[in-house]
ZALUM-456239 format. One record per residue: residue in one letter; x, y, z of N, C-alpha, C, O, CB in turn. Coordinates in steps of 0.02 Angstrom, whole numbers, plus 50000, padded with zeros to 5 digits. Glycine has a CB too. Example, Ala and Ser with C-alpha at 12.3 -4.5 7.8 and 13.67 -1.06 7.14 Angstrom:
<recs>
A506604971650390506154977550390506604983550390507124983450423505654977650452S506424988850354506844994750357506455000250394506705005750402507044997050286
</recs>
This chain:
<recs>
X590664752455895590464749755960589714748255960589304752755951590634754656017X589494740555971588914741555973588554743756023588674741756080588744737755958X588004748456010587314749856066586964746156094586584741956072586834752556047X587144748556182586904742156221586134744556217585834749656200587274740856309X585924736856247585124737656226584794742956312585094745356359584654726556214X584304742656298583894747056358584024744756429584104748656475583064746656349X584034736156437583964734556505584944733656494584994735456553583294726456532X585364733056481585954736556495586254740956505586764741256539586144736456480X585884746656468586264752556502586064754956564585504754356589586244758156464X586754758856601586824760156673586424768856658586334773356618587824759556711X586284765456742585834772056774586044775156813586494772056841585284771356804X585954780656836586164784556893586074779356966586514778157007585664792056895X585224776456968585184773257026585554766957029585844765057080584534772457042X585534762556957585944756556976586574758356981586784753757015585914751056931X587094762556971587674764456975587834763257070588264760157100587694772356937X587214767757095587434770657160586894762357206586984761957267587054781957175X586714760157194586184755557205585704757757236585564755057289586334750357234X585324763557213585064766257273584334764057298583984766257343585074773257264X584184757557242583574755057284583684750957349583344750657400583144750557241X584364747157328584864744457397584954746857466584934744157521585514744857381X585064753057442585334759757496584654763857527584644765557586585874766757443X584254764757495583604766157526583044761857550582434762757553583334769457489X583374757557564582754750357593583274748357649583334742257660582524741557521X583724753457693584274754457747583944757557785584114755257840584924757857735X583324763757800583254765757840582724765157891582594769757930583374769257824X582394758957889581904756357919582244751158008581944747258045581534751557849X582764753158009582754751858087582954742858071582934739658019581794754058135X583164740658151583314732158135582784730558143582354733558176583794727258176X582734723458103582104721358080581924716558172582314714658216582214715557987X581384716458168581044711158254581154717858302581254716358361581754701558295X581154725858284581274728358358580704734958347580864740858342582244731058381X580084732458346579484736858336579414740458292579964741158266579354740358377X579064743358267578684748558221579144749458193579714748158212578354754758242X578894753158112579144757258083579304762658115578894765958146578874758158041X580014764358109580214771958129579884778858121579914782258070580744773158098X579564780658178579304787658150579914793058130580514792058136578814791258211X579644798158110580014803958032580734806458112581324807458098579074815957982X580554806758161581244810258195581764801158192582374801458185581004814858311X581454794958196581824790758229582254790958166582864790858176581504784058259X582004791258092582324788458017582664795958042583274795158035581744786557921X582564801958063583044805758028583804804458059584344806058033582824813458033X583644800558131584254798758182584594792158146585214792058147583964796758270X584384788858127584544784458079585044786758019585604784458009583924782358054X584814790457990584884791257928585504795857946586044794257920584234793757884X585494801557988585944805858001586694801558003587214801857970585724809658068X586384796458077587044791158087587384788458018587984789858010586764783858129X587074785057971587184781957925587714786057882588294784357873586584780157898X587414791957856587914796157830588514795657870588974792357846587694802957826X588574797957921589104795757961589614793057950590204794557942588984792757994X589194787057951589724778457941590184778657851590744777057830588874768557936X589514781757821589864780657746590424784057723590884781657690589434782157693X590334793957759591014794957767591584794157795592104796657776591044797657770X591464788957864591894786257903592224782057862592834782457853591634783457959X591864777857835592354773957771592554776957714592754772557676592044768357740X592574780957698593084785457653593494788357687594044789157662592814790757614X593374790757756593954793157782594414787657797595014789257799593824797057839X594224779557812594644776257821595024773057749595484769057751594374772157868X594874774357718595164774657635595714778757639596254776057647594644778057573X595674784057634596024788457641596664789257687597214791757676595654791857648X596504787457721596884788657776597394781957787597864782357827596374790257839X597264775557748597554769557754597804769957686598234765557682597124763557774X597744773657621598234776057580598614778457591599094777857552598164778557548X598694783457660599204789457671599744784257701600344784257686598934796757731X599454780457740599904775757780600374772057725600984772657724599444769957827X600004768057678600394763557619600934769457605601454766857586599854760857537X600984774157608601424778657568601894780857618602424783157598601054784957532X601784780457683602104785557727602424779557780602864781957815601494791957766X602334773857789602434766657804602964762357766602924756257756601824763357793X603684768457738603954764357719604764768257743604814773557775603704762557644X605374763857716605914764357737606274769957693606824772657701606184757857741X605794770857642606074779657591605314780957567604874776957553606814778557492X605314788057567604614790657548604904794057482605364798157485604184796457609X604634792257426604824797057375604624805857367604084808657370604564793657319X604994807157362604644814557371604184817657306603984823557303605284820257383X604054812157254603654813357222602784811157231602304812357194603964811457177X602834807457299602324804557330602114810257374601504811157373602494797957365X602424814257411602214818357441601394823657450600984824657495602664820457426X601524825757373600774831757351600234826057359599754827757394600744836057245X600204819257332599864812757360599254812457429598654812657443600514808257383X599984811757459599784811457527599504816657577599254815457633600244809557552X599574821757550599374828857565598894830457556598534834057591599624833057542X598724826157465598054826057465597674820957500597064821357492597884825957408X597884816457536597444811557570596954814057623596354813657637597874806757602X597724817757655597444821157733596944827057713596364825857731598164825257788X597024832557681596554837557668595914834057650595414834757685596784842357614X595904830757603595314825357594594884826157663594344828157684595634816757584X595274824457675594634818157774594774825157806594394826057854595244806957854X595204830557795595174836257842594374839557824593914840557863595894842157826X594404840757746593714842857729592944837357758592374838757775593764843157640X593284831857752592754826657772592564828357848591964827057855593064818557765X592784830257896592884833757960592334837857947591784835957927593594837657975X592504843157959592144850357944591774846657893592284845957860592644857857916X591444844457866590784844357841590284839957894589724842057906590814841157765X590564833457926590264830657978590314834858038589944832658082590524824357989X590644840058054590434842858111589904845858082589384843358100590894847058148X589834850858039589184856358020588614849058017588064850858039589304862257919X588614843458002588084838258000587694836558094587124834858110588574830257962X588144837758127587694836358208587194843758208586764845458250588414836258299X587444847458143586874854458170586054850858147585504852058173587054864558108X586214846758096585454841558086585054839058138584454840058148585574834958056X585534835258173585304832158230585004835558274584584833158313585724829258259X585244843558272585174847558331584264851358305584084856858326586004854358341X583954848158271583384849758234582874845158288582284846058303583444847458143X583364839758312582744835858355582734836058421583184833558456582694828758346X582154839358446581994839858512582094835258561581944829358548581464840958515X582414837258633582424833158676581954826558676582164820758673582344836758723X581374828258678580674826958691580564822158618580294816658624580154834758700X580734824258563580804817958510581344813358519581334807258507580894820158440X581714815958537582264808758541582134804358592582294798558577583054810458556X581814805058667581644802858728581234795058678581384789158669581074809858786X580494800958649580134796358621580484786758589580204781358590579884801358562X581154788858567581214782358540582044780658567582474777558536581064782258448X582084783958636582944781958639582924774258674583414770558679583494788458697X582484773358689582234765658719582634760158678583034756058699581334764058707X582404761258611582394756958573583094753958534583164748558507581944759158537X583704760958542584284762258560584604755358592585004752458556584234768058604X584454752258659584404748858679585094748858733584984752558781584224745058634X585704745958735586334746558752586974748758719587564748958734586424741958769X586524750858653587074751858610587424758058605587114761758643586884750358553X587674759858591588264765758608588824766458547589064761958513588724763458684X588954773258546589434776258484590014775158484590404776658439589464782758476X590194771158554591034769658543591084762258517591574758558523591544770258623X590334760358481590164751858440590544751358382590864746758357589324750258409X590364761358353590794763258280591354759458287591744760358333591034771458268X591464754558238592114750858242592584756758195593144758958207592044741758204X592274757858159592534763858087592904766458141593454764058153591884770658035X592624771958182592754778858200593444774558268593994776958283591814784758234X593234770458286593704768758337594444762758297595004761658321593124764358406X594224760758250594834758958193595344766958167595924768558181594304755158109X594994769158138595494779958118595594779858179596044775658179594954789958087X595514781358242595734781858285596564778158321597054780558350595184780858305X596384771458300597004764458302597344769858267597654774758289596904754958253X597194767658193597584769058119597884775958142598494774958137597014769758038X597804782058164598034790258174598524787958226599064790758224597374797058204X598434783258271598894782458339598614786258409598994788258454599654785858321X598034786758410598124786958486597864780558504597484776158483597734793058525X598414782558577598444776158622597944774258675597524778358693599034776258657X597974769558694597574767458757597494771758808596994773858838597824762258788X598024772458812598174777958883597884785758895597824789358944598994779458885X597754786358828597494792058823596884792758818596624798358819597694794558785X596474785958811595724788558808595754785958887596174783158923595054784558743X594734789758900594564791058956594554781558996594344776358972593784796258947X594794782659044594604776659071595014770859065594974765759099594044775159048X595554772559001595994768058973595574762158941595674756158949596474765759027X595034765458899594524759358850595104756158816595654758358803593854763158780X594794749458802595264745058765594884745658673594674739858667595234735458809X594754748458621594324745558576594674736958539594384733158500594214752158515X595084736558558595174731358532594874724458550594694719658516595694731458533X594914726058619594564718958653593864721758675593554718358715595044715358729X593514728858649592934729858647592724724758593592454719458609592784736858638X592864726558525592764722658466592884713858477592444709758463593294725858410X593294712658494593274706158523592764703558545592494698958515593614705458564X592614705158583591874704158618591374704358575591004699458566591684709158668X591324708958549590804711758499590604705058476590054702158482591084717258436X591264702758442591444695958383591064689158431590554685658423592614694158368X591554689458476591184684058527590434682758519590134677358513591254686558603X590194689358519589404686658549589074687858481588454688258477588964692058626X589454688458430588904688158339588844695658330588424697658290587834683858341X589174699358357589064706458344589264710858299589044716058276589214708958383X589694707658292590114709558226590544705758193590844701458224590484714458235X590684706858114590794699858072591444698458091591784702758119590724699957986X591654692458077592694690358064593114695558043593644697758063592924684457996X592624697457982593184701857925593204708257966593734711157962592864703757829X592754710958003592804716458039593284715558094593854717758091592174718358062X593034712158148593884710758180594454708658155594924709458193593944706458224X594614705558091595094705158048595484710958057595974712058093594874704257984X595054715658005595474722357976595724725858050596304727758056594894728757921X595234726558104595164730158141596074727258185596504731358200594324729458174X596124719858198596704716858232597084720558179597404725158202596794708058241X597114719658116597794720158056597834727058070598424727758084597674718057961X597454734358077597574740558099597904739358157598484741158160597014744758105X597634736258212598094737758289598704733158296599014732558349597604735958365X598824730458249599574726258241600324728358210600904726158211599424720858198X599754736658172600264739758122600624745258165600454747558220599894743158051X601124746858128601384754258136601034761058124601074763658068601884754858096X600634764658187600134770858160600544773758131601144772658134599754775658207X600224778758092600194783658061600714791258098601074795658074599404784158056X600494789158166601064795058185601594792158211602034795158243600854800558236X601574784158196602464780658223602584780458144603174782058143602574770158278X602414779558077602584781758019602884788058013603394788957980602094781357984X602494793958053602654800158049603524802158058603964804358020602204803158102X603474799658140604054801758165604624798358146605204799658159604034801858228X604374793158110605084789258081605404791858029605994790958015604984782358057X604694797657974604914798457920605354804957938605864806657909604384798657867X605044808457995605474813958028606084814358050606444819258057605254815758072X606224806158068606944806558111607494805558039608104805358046607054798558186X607094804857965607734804957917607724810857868607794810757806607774798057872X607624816057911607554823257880608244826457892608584826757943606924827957915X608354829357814609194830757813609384837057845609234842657825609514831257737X609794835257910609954842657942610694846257939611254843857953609804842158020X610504852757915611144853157864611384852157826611824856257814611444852557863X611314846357781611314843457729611644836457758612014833457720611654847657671X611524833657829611774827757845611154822657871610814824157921612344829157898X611024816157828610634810657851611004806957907611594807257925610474805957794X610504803457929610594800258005610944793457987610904788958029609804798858051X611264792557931611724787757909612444790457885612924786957870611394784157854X612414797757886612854800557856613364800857933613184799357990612564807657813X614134803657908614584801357948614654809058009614394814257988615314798757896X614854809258049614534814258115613954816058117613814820258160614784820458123X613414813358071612524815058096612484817558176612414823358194611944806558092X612514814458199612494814358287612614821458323612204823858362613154809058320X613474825958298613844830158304613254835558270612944839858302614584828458274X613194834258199612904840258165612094839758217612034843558265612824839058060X611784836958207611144835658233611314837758309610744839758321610874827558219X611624838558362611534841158419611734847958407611504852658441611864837758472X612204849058352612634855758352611834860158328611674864458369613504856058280X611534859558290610784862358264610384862258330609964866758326610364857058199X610344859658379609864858958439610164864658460609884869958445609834852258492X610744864858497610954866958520610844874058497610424877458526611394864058524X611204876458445611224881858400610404884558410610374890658420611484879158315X609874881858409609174883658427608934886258505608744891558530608794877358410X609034880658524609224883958602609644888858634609434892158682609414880158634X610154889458613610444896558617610014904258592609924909358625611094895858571X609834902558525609464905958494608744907658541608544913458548609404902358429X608394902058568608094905158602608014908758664607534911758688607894903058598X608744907558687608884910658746608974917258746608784921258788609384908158771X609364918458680609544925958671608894928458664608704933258698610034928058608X608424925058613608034928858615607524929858666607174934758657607854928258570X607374925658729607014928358777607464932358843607344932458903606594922458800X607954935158807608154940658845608034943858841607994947258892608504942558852X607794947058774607454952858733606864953458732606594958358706607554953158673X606594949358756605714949558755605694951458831605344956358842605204940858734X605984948958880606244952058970606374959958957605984964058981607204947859008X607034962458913607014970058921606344971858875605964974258917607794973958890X606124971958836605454973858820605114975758863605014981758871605134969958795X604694968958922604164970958949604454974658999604144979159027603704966058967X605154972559014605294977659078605234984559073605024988459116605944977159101X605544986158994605574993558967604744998158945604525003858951606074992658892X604584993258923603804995658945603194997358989602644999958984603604993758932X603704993859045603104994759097602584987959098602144989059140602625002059073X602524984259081602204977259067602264971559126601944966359135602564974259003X602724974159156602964965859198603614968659254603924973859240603424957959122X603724965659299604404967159324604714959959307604334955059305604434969659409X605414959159295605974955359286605834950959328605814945359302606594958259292X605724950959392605604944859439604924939059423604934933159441605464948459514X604334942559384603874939259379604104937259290604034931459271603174943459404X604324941959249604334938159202604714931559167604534927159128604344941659180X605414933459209605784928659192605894921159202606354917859178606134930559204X605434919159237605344911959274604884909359205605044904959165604854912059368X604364912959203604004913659134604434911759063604204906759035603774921559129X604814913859042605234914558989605734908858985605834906158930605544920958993X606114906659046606574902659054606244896559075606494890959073607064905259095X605784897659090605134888859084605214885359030605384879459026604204889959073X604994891458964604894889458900605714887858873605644884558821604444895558858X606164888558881606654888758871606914878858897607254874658867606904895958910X606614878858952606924872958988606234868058958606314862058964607064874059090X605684870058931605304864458910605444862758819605254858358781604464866558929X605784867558815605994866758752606504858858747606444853358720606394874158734X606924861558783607704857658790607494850858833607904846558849608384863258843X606994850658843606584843558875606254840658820606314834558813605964844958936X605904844058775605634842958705606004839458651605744834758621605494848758679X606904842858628607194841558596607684836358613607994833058571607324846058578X607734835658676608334830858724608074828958791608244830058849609084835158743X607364824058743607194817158822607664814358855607884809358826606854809758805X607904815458902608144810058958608834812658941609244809058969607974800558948X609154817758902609674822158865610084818858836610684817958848610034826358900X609634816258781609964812958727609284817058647608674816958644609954801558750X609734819658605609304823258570608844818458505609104816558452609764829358541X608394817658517607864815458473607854817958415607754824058410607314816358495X607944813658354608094816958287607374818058267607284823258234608574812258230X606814814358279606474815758241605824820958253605274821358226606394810358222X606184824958311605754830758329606394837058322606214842958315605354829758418X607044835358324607394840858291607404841958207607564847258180608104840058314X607164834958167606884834458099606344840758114606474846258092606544825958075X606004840158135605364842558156605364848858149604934851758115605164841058219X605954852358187606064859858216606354860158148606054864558118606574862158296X606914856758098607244860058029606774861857998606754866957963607664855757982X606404858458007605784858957924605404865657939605374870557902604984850857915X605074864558011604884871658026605294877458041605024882658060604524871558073X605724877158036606114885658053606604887257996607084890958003606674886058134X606374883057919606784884457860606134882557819606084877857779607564879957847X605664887157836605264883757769605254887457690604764887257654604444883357790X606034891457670605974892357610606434888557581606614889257523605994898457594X606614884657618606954878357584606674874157521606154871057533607004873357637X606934873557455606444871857422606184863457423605674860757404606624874257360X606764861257454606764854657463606134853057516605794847957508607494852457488X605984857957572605744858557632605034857757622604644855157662605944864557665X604844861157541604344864857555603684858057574603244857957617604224870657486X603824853857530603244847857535603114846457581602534845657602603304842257513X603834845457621603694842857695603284845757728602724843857746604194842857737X603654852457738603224857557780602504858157756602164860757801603534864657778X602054856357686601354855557701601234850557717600664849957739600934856857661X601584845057717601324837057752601364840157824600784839857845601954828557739X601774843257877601514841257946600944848557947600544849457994602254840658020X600994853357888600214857457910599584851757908599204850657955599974864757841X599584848757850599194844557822598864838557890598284836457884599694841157759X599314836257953599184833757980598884837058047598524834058087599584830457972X599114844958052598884846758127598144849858079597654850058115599524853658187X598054851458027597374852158008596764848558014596184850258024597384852657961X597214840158000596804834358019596554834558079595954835358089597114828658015X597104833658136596804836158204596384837858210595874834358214596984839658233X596384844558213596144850058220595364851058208594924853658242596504853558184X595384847258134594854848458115594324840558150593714840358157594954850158030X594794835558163594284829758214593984832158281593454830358307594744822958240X594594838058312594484840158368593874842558368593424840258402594914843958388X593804848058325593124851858285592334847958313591864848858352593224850258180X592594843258264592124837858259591834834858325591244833158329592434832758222X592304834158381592254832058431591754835358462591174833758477592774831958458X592154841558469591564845858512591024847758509590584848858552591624850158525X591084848558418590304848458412589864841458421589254841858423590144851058339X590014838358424589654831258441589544833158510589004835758524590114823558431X589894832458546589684834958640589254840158645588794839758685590344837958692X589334846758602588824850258623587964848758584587434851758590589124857558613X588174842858546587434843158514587374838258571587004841158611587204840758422X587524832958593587324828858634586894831558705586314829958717587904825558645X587274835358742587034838258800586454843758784586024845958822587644841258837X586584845258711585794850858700585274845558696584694847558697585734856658614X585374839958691584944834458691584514830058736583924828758750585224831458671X585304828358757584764824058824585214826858888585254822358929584744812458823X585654834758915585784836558957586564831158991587054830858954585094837058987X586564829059030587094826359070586924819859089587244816959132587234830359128X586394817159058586234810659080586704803159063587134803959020585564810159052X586664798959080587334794059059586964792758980586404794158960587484784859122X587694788758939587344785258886587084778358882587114773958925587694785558841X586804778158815586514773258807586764767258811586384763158835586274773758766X587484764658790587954759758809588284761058897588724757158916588564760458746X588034766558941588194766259003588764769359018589004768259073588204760559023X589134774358966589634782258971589274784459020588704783659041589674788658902X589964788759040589584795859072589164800359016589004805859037590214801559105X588944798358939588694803958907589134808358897589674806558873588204806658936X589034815458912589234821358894589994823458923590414827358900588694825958916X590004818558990590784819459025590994816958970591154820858924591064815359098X591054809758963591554805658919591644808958830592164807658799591194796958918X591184812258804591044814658732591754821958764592234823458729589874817458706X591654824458816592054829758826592594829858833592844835358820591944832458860X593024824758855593704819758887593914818758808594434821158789593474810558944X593464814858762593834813958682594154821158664594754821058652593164811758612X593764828458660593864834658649594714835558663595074839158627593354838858696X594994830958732595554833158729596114828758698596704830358706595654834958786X595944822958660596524817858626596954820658581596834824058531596224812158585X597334819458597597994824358552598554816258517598904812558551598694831558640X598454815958451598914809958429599574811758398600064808058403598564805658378X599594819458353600054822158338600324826958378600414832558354599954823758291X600514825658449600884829358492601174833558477600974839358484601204827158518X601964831258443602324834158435602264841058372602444846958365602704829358434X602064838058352601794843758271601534850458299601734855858277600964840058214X601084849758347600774856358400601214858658449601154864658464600144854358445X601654855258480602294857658545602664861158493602654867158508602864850458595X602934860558449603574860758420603484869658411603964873158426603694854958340X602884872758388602604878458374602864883158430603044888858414601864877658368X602904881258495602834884458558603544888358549603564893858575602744879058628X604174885858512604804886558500605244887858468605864887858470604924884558504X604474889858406604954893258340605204902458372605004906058418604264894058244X605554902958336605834908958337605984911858257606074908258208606464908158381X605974919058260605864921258206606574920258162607144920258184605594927858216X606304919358075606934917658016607294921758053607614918858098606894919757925X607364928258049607874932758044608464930558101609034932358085607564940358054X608394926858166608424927458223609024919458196609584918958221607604928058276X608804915458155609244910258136609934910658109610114915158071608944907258094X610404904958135610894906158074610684903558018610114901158018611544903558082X611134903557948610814900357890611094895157876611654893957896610774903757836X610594889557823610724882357852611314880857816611354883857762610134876557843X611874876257834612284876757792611874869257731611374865757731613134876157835X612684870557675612374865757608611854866457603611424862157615612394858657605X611704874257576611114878257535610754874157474610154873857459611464885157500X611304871357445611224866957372610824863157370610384861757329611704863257348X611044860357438610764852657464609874853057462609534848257445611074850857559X609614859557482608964860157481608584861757415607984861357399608844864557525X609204863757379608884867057300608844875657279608434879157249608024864557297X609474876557310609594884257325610364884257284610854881557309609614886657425X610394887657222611284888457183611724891357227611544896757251611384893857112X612484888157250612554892757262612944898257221613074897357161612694891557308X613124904757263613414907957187614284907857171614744909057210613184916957186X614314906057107614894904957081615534912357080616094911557056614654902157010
</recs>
């Protein structure tokens, strides 16, 4: 092989371009001064931001290619598992990152929030695209924001490029990530019967059912408990107990017709030594981690904000710290978190039939 000469071989900085990347933090050009050392560090903080925002949207639009289809191989699975933990860790490292921010004084940020101008964090097309792409809806953010025809606008007035409202329309045109989810949920084998297979319907209510009973019995026993202890009288507890009972059976049978792909939901979780099971069951940990860990993220963003500039509106004209607090409660994987409220313990189950079917011998 021949030896490349001196001005060919690669460098650490040309690799990463980082004379490219460090001639980024000087502010838009025509809008005064060089940035003093707090404005570059608000800069620079943001920036990081954005760059992991686009790896998380990497990530997270791989999981989709894989989980966005009409059979998921189950050798794709450990994959996709790794997608989500990925951006889960990416989470939790950008939350511990607003503790940076929280380095700059009220009183320094005042100095240059002027210059800020109208612009505002819900501009992040990134952060409000993962948002599309995960599936929450309109309805659920504060105010019923549109980002789609935010970005529109954006485009309208030169604000942002084609290709950015491109991708951004081709995300809100698709199937999210948690309508991928529940689709892949509603063809989860119960009992050893698919939702093409012949009485699916029969077996699949007979398993609801069989659960709900199960939990009935068992909050009879949790009633003599506290009664027998001294904890509660029967009149106050049981309204309590049989709530959860009737929000269950509202959970599993909307409008009382049973939803396969939240009784998928309940198999995977209340048999997880199934060996067939087991992948599954870290794909939906894998996803309430994701949550969980954006939620994280959330809040710490609100509380660095208000240690900042208090309750004042934002700079794009939010309520600020209300509206940063209202995100805290977006929930896109609903069901993955309800479903928890209703497990009941192995022992307490019958056992599933067509053992085989999951990867269990049976014995001869």
């Amino acid at each position: 092989m021949a030896e490349r000469k001196p001005e060919q071989r690669m460098t650490y900085g040309g690799y990463l371009r980082l004379e490219e990347l460090l001639e980024l933090q000087d502010g838009p050009e025509g809008y005064g001064p060089a940035p003093c050392n707090d404005e570059q560090h608000f800069i620079i903080t943001h920036q990081a931001f954005e760059l992991w925002f686009k790896m998380i949207l990497r990530e997270l639009k791989e999981s989709h290619a894989i989980l966005n289809s009409d059979h998921v191989e189950e050798k794709s699975l450990p994959k996709l598992v790794h997608h989500l933990e990925r951006v889960t860790e990416i989470f939790r490292l950008l939350s511990n990152q607003w503790k940076v921010m929280e380095t700059l004084a009220p009183q320094d940020f005042l100095s240059f929030r002027d210059k800020l101008g109208t612009s505002s964090g819900f501009e992040s097309w990134q952060m409000r695209e993962l948002e599309v792409l995960m599936g929450l809806e309109n309805e659920q953010r504060m105010g019923g924001m549109d980002p789609l025809m935010h970005m529109r606008k954006l485009a309208d007035e030169g604000k942002v490029s084609p290709k950015v409202l491109a991708d951004f329309e081709a995300t809100s045109n698709a199937p999210s990530l948690n309508d991928a989810l529940n689709a892949w949920l509603a063809r989860t084998p119960i009992n050893g019967s698919l939702p093409e297979s012949p009485g699916d319907e029969a077996i699949t209510a007979a398993f609801v059912e069989g659960h709900l009973e199960v939990m009935k019995h068992h909050g009879e026993e949790v009633i003599a408990h506290i009664v027998s202890i001294g904890h509660g009288e029967e009149a106050q507890v049981r309204p309590r107990i049989e709530a959860a009972a009737i929000q269950a059976a509202s959970f599993l049978k909307p409008e009382g017709t049973v939803s396969r792909s939240r009784a998928g939901l309940l198999f995977i979780e209340s048999y997880p030594e199934l060996p067939l099971l087991s992948w599954p069951r870290r794909l939906i940990d894998a996803f309430v981690g994701l949550e969980q860990s954006m939620l994280l993220f959330r809040s710490a963003h609100a509380r660095m904000v208000e240690r900042m500039i208090g309750r004042r509106m934002g700079t794009g004209g939010s309520s600020g710290v209300d509206y940063l607090d209202a995100t805290t409660k977006y929930r896109v994987f609903v069901d993955l978190w309800a479903v928890r409220t209703m497990l009941v313990k192995r022992d307490a189950l019958t056992d599933v039939t067509s053992p085989e079917y999951y990867g269990f011998a049976t014995d001869e």
